[in-house]
N, C-alpha and C positions, 0 to 999 in steps of 0.2 A: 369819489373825490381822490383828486394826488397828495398821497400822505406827503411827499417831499416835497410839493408844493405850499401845504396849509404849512408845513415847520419853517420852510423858508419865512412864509408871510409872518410867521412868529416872532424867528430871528431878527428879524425887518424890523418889525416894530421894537425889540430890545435896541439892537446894535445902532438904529439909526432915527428913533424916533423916542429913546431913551427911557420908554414904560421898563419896567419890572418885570422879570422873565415870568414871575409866579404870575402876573396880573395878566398878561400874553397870554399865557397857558389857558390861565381860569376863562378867560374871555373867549379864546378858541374852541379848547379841546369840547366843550359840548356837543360842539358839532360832530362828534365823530359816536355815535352809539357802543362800536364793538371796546371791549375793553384794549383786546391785543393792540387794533388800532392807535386806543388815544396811548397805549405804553411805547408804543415803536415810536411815535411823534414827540414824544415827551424824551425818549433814549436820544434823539437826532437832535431833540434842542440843547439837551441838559452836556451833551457832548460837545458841539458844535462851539456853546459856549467857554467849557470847563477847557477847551484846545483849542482857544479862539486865536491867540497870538501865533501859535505854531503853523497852524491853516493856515491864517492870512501872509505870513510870510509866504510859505508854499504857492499860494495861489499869485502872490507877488510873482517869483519866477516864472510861474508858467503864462499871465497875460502879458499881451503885446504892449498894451497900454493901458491906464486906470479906467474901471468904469464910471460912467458919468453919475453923478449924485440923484436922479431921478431913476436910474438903474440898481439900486441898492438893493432890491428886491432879488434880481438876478446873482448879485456879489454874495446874498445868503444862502441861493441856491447852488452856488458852486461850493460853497464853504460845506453846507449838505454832503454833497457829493463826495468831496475832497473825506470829509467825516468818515463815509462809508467805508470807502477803500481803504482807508489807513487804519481803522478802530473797530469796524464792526464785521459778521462775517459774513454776509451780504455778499452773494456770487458777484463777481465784479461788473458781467454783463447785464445783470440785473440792475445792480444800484445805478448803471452808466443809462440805461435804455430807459425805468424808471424816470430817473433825476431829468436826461432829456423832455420827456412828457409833458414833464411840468412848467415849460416853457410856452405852452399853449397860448397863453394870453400875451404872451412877446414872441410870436414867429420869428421874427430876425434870430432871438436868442439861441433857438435849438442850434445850430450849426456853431456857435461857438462853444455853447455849453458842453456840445458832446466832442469836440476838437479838445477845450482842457482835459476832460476826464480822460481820454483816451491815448495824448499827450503823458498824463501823468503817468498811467501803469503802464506807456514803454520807457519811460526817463524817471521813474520811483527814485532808481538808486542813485543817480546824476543830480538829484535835488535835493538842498541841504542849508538848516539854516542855524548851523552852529557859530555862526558868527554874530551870529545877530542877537543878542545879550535875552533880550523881552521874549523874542521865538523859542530860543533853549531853556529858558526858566519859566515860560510861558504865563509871565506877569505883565504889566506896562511899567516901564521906568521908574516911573514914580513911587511903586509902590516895591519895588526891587528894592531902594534905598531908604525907603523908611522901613521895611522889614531888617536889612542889614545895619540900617543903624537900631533898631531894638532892639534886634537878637541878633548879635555878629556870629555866635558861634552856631546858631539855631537855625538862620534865615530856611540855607537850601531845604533842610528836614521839612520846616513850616511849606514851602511852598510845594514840595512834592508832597505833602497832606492835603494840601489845597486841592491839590487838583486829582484825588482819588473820590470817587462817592462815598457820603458818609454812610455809614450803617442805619440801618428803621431798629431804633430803641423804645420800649415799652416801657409804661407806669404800670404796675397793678395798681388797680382797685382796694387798698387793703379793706375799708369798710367792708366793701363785699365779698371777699376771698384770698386765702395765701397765695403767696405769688407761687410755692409748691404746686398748687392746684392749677393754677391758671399755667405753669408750664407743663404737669400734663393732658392738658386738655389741647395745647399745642402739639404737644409729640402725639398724642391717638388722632392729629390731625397731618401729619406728619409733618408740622412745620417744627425744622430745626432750630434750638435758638438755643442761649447760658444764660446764668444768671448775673450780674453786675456784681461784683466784690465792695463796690462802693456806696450801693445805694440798697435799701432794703427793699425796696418795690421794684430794682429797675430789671428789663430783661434786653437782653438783645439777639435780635433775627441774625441767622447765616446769611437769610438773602429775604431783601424787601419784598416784600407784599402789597396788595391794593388794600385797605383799612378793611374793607367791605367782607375781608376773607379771615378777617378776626372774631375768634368767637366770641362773644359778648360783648362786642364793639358799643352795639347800638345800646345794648342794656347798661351799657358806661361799667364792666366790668373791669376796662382796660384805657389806655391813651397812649397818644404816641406823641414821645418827649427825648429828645437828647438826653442824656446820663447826667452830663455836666449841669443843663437846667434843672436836673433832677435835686440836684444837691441845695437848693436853694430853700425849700420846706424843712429840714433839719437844721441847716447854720441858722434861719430865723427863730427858731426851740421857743416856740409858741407856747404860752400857756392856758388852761381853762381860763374862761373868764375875762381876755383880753381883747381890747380893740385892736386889728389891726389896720392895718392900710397898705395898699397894693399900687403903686405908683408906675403908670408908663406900662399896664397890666395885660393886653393885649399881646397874643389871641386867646390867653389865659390858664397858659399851660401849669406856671406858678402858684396861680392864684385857686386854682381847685386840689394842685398837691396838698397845699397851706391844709386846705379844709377838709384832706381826706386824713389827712397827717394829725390832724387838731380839731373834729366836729364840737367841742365844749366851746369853742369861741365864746365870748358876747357877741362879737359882729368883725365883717371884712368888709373891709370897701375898697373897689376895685376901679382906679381913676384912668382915664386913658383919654388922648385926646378927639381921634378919631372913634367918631362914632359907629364910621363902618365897622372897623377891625374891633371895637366892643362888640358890636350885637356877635362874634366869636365867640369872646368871653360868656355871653349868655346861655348860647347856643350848647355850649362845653357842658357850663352848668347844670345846661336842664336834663342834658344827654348821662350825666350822672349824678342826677339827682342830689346836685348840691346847692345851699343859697346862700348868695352873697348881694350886699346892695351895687350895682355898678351906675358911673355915673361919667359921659364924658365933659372932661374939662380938663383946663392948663394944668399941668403939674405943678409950673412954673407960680401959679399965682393962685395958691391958696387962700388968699383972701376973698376971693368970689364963691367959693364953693366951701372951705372947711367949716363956717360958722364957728370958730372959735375953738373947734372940738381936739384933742390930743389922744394921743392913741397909743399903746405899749410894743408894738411894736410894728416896724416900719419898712416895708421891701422897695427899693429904687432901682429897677430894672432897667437902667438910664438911655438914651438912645446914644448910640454911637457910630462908630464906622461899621461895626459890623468884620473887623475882619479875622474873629474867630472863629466864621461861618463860611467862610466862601467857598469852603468844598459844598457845603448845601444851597448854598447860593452865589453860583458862580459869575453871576452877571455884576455883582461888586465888582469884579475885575474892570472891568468895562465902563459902568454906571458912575463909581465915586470919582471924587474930581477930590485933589491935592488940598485944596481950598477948604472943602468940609471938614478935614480934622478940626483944624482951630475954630470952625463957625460950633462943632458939637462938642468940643471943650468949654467954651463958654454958655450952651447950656444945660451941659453936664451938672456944671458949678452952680448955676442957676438954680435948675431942679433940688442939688443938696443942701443947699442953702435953707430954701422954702420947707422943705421936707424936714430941717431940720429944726423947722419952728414948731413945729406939729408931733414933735415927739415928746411923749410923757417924761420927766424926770426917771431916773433908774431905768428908761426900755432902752430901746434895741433898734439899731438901722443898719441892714444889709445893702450894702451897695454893691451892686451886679452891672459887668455889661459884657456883651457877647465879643468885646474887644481884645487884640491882644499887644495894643499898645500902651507905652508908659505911659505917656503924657494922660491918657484917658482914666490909667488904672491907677499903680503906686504913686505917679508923682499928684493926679487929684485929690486924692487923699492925704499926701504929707499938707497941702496946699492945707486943706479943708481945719486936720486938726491944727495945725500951725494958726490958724487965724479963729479958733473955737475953743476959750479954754477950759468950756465946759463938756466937751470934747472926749473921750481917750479909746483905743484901738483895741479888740479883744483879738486876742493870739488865738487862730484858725488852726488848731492841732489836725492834722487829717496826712493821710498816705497816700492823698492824692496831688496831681500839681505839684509847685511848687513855690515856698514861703519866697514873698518880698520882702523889702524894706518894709513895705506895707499889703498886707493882704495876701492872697493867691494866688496863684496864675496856674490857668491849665492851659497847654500850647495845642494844637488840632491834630487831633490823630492818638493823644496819649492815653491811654487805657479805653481806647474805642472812643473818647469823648470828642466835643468840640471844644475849641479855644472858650476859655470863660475864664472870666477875673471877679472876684469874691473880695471885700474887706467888712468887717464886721466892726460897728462905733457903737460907744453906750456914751447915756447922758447921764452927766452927774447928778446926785439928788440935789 
């Protein structure tokens, strides 16, 4: 099989059939047995995308004319190409003669495909798309200015975080081991990795690994979690004996800190609405030997599923834009449409609302979202206690991030983490 041909066909289906770069992957890479294999196809995708504006300007100058909408196939397979020679180190005759091959099933196409590549590495230096605002920031427009109007002074920083890969960060296990232990049994393996100054379990790799090459992986000694989601089982400071509730809970990475962090519970319920992305959640659980009841359903509409029950304390994992993540999922770039901030602000508000009925008198509601826009973060929250005045905001003391009008905000990239926004609400007695 042509590895630069299956990543095209991946591209293909992101760029132009608008699936999910992770659901692409998952649906492909099976096919491919060797590991090195599916990591090279997964390097060409995770690039291709993270330097998608910059390519396709590139590949602008060098066609004659645009490719036909039925040929998109071929337009991801130059983008490939285009990939190789600019970011990877991939003998240039190789990537060119390769990337050609995979034109097999479009004969016409080899002759042009290997005319741009070979185009390009004699005119590299003649080709330039510093005018072009999206290509040099290698954002889309839209999202150029809603970054600069959230963060004027922050934008460029934020987007050259965007587009670096983020680090593979670890949970220990504390039930079953110090995180001491568990990072030497990384070093006698000789994977480098520190410890997190912010999180008591968290650790972080020098350089990513396949899951499979972690020691105690499978015995759930260990998980792999962003730092910044990390932080989410302490600001909830669970108690013995409390009900919790896990809202928007999937693939469950929160939802088993909660209970590695807190085993005395009474109970955790873990609500999400897609069933697929719960059986995750299960899956986690079983994998370290934890239990929670999980159940999908609305978040939105607690009245079908709460039975009347209330709970001390409360985690809203809210869905959003997502764009505190796009270094780890670059296809946001691409995928989100201007339109959805305001469609996921309103059921931002939705969800806290509901969630807000369901919390005991004196507990506790963390609202989280991997976003690192206002309207999503501080300003849904002045919104929320403004119109709740049973309501009030507990001050988030920590060395990480940094305090809003309301809540948190950690920006992508700052002490290794991803963008993540935090506000903490209690309910009056």
């Amino acid at each position: 099989m042509n590895l630069r041909g299956l990543a095209a066909q991946i591209l293909s289906r992101v760029i132009n059939d608008g699936q999910s770069l992770t659901a692409a992957l998952e649906n492909q890479l099976p096919k491919l047995n060797d590991h090195q294999d599916r990591a090279f196809v997964q390097a060409l995708c995770y690039g291709v995308i993270r330097h998608y504006y910059a390519l396709t300007c590139t590949l602008q100058q060098l066609l004659d004319k645009p490719l036909k909408t039925k040929d998109g196939d071929i337009q991801a397979l130059l983008l490939v190409g285009l990939y190789q020679l600019q970011h990877m180190r991939v003998k240039s005759h190789a990537a060119v003669s390769e990337t050609v091959s995979a034109t097999r099933h479009k004969p016409w196409a080899k002759s042009l495909v290997n005319a741009i590549l070979r185009n390009y590495l004699r005119d590299a230096e003649n080709l330039g798309c510093h005018a072009d605002r999206s290509a040099s920031l290698n954002h889309p427009d839209w999202i150029i200015e809603v970054l600069e109007q959230n963060w004027p002074d922050q934008s460029a920083q934020i987007m050259a975080a965007n587009d670096q890969a983020a680090p593979m960060s670890l949970r220990v296990n504390l039930l079953q081991g110090s995180r001491e232990d568990y990072l030497n049994r990384l070093q006698q393996l000789d994977i480098n990795a520190q410890i997190s100054a912010y999180n008591p379990a968290g650790i972080v790799l020098d350089q990513a690994i396949n899951v499979e090459q972690l020691p105690g992986f499978a015995e759930g000694l260990v998980s792999v979690q962003d730092l910044a989601a990390q932080l989410a089982a302490e600001l909830l400071d669970v108690k013995p004996g409390q009900r919790v509730l896990d809202l928007c809970a999937a693939p469950g990475g929160k939802t088993a800190a909660i209970l590695e962090q807190q085993p005395g519970l009474q109970s955790l319920l873990a609500i999400d609405l897609d069933a697929h992305r719960l059986k995750r959640v299960n899956d986690n659980l079983l994998r370290l030997n934890l239990q929670a009841e999980t159940l999908a359903a609305d978040a939105s509409q607690p009245d079908t599923w709460a039975d009347n029950k209330q709970f001390d304390r409360i985690l809203l994992d809210a869905p959003c834009s997502g764009f505190g993540v796009i270094r780890r999922h670059p296809d946001i770039k691409i995928l989100r449409r201007a339109s959805d901030i305001e469609t996921l602000q309103a059921l931002q508000y939705k969800i806290l609302n509901a969630a807000w009925q369901l919390l005991a008198p004196g507990g506790i509601l963390l609202y989280a979202t991997c976003s690192i826009l206002k309207p999503e973060n501080e300003q849904q929250i002045a919104k929320f206690l403004a119109n709740h005045p049973d309501s009030s905001e507990l001050t988030i003391e920590a060395d990480w991030g940094m305090a809003r009008p309301h809540g948190r905000q950690i920006l992508p990239g700052d002490n290794q983490m991803d963008g993540f926004y935090y506000a903490k609400l209690a309910k009056s007695l």
